[in-house]
C-alpha positions as CSV (number, residue, x, y, z in Angstrom):
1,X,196.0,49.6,-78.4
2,X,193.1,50.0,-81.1
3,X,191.6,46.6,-79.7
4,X,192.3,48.0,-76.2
5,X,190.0,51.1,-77.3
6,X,186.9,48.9,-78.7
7,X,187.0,46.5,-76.1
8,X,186.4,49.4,-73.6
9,X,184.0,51.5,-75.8
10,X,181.5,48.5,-76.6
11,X,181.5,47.6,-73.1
12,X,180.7,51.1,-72.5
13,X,177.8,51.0,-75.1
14,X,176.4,48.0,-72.8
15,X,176.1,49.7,-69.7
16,X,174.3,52.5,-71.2
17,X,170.8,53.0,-68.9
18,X,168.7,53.3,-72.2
19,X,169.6,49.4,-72.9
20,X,168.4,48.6,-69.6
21,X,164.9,50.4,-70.0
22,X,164.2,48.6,-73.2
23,X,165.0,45.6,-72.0
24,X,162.3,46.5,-68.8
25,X,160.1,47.9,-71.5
26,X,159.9,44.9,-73.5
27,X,159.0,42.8,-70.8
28,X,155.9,45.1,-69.0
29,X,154.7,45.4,-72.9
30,X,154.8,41.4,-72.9
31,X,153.1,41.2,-69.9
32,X,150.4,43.6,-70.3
33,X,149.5,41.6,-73.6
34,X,149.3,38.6,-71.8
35,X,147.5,40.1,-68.8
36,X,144.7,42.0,-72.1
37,X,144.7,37.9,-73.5
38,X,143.8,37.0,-70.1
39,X,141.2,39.6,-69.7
40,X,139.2,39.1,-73.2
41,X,139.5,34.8,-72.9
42,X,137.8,35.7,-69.5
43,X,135.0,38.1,-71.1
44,X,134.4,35.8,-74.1
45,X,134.0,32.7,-71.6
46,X,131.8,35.2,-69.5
47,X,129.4,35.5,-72.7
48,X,129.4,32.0,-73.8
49,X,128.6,31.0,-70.3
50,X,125.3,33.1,-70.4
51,X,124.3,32.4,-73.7
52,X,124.0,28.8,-72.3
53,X,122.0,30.0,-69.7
54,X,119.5,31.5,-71.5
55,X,119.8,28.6,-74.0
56,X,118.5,26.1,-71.4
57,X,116.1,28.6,-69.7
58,X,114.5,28.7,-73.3
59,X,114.7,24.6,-73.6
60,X,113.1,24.2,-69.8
61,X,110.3,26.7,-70.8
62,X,109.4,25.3,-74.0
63,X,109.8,28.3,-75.5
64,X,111.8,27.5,-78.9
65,X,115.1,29.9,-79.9
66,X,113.1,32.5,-82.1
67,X,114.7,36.0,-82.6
68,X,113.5,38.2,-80.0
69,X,111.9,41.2,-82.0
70,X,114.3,44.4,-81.7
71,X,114.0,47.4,-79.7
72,X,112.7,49.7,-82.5
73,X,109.9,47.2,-83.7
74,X,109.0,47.0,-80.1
75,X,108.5,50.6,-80.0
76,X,106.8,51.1,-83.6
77,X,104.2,48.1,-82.1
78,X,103.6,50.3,-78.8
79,X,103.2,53.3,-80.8
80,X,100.3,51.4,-83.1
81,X,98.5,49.8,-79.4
82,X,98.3,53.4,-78.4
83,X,97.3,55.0,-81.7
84,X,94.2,52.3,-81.9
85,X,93.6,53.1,-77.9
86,X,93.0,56.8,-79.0
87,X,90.6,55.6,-81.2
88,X,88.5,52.8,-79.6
89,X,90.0,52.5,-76.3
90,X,88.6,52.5,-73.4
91,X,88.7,56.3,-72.1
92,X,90.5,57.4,-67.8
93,X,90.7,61.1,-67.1
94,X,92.9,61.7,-64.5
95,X,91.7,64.9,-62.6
96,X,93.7,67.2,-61.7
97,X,91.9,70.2,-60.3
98,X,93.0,69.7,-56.4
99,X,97.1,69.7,-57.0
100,X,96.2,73.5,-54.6
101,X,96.2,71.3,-51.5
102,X,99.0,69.5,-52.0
103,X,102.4,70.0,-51.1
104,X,105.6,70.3,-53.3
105,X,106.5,66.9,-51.7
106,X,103.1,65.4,-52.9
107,X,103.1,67.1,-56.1
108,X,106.2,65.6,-56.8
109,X,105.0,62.1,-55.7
110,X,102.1,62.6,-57.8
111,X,103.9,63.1,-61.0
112,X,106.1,60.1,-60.1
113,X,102.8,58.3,-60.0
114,X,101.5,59.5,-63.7
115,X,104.8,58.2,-65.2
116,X,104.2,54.8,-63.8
117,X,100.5,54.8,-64.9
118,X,101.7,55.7,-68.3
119,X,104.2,52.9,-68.5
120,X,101.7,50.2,-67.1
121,X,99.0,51.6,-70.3
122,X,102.3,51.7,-72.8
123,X,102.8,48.1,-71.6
124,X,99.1,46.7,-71.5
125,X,97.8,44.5,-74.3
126,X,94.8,46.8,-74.7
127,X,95.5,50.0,-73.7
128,X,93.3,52.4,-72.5
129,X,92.9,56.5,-73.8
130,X,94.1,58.4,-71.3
131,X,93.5,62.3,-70.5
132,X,95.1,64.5,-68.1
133,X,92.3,67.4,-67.2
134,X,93.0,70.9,-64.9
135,X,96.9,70.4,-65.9
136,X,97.8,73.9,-66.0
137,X,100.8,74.6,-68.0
138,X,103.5,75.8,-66.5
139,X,101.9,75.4,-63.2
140,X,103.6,73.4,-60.5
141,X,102.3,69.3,-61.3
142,X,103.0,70.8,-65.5
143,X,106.8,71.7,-64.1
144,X,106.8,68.6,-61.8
145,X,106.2,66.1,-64.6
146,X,108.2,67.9,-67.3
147,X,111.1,67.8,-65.0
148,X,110.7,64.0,-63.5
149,X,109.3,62.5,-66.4
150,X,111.5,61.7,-69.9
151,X,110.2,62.6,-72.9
152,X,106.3,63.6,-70.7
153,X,105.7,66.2,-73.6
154,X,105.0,63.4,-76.0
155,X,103.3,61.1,-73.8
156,X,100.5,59.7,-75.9
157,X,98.0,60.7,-74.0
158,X,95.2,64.0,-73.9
159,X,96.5,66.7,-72.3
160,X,94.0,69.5,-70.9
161,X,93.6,72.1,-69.3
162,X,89.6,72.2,-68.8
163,X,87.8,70.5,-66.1
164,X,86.6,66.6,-67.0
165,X,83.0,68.4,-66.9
166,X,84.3,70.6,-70.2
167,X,85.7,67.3,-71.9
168,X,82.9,64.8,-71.2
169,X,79.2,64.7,-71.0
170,X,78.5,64.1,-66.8
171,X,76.4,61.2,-67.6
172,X,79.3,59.1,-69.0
173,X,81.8,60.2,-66.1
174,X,81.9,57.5,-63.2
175,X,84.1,59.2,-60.2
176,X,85.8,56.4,-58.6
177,X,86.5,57.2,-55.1
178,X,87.2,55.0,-51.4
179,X,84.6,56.6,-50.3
180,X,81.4,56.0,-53.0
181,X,78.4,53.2,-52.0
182,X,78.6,51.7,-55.3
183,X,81.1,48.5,-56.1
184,X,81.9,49.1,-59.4
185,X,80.9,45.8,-61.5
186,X,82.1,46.4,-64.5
187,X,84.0,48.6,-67.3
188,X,81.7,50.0,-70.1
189,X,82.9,51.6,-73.5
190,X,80.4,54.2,-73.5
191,X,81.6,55.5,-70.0
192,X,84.7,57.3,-68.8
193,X,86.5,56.6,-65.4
194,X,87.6,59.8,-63.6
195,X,90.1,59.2,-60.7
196,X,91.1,61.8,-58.2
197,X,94.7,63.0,-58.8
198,X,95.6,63.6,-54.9
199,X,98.7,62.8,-52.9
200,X,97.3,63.6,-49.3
201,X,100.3,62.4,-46.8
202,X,97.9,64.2,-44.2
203,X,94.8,62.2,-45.4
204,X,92.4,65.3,-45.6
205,X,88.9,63.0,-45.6
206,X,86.6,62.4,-48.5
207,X,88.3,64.9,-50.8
208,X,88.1,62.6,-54.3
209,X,84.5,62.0,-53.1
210,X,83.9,65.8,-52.8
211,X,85.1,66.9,-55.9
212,X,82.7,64.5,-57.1
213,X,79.9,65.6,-55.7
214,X,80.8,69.1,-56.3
215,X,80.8,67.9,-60.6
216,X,77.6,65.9,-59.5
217,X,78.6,62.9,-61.0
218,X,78.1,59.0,-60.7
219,X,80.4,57.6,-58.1
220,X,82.0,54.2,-57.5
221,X,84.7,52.1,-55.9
222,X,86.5,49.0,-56.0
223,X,84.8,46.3,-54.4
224,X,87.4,45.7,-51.8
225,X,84.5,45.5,-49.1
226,X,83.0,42.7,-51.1
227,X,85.8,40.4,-52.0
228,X,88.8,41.6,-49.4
229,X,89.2,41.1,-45.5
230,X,91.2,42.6,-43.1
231,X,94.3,41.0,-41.9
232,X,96.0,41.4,-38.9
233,X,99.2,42.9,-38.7
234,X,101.7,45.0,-36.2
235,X,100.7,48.6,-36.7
236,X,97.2,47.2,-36.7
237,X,97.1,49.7,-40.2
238,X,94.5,48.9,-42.6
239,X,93.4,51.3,-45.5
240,X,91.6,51.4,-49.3
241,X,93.4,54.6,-50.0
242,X,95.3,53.8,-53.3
243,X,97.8,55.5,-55.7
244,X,96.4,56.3,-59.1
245,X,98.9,53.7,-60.7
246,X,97.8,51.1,-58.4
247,X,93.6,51.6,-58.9
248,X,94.8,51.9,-62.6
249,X,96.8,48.5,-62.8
250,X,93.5,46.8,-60.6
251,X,91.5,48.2,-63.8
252,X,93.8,46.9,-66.9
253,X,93.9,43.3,-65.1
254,X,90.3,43.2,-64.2
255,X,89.4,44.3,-68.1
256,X,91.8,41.4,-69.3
257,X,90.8,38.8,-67.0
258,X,87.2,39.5,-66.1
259,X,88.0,38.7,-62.7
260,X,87.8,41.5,-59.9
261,X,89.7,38.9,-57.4
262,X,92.5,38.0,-59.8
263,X,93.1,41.8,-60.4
264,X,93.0,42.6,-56.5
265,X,95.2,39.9,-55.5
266,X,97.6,40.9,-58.2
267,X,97.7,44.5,-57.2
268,X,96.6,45.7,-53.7
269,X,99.4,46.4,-51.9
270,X,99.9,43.8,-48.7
271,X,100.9,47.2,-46.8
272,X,97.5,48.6,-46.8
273,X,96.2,45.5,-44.2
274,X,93.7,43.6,-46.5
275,X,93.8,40.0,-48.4
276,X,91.7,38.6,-50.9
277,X,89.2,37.1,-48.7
278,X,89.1,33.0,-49.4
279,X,86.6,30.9,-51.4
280,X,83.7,30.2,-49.1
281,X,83.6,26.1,-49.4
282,X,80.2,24.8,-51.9
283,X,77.7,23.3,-49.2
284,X,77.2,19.7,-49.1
285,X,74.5,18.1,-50.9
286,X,71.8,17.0,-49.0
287,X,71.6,13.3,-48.2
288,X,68.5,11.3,-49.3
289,X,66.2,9.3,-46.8
């Protein structure tokens, strides 16, 4: 009878449910280990594989496997190319005395527009000083940029809120607007380029030109009409109305390279109807009789 009674209570202790949920336990813990295994042998081949990407991408560019310089040293060497531009850089007021006819909408595009410029200067290998003039604080472009733009408080550039008339002499400003007679030629240290802050969806005429002539100041433009042409396209649209950013990367390119085409080609938008017009062919020289 007592091995009557153990039989029956150990078979009891078998059929208990809490030795079935181990058991089922046991085996989801075994396969979510090997399922993790699976997952990390998969990220680690992942990483490998594009290390040997950019491995061969180094080898078919010539450029040898030298440590890339980190993010910090990147940012102290930024810091020093714009500390030296506030010194001997070349000087760009952006003026900002019509932001009153503008829109919220174009106010808004406007500061997206100054954040962009900034970055291209940050990145340039000779940056110029930059100024912001008639930037009221607290008024709406001031709350515009603060809010759109990280870290715009500290940009490293002058911040002002006199006109460009109050912060330079008028015979070093040069206005650039569309709608001046004079190409500019060149970029001079002993001037400073003024361009028009203006968003004008509505495209009020000659307004950058205006405020220019009410400073009376020098005016100029890109020479689009000398080395660009029209080219044909559906909405028959053609136009030499920029963004600041873009007349501002046309200048960085043309005062590293010297070359007004290289700097047009690279930057003028194909939307606005107008190519680089080609090399005219050197004549033939003329037989001998």
């Amino acid at each position: 009878m007592e091995l009557l009674c153990i039989g029956v209570e150990d078979e009891g202790e078998q059929n208990k449910p809490g030795r079935e949920d181990d058991h089922i336990s046991k085996n989801v813990l075994r396969k979510q280990r090997h399922w993790e295994k699976q997952v990390a042998a998969k990220k680690s081949k992942r990483k490998e594989e594009k290390q040997r990407r950019k491995l061969n991408r180094q080898q078919e560019s010539g450029v040898g496997a030298e440590p890339q310089l980190s993010k910090r040293v990147m940012k102290a060497m930024t810091r020093e190319r714009l500390a030296e531009a506030r010194a001997t850089g070349l000087r760009l007021c952006i003026d900002l005395s019509m932001t009153d006819c503008m829109s919220d909408k174009e106010v808004s595009r406007l500061a997206g527009q100054v954040r962009r410029l900034y970055g291209s200067n940050r990145k340039a290998t000779r940056p110029f000083r930059l100024f912001l003039s008639d930037l009221r604080a607290g008024g709406r472009l001031h709350r515009e940029c603060v809010r759109m733009n990280d870290g715009f408080l500290n940009y490293t550039m002058d911040m002002a809120e006199e006109s460009c008339l109050d912060l330079f002499p008028p015979e070093t400003i040069v206005y650039l607007t569309p709608d001046a007679d004079e190409a500019l030629q060149s970029v001079e240290a002993d001037k400073v380029y003024v361009l028009g802050g203006l968003v004008d969806e509505s495209i009020q005429k000659r307004l950058s030109f205006s405020r220019a002539s009410e400073l009376k100041v020098r005016t100029a433009r890109l020479p689009i009409d000398e080395l660009m042409v029209k080219r044909s396209n559906r909405k028959n649209f053609h136009s030499k109305i920029l963004a600041i950013n873009q007349v501002f990367d046309i200048l960085l390119t043309f005062c590293d390279t010297g070359s007004w085409t290289e700097a047009l080609q690279t930057w003028f938008p194909l939307g606005k109807g107008y190519v680089v017009a080609p090399v005219a062919s050197p004549p033939l020289p003329a037989t001998e009789s």
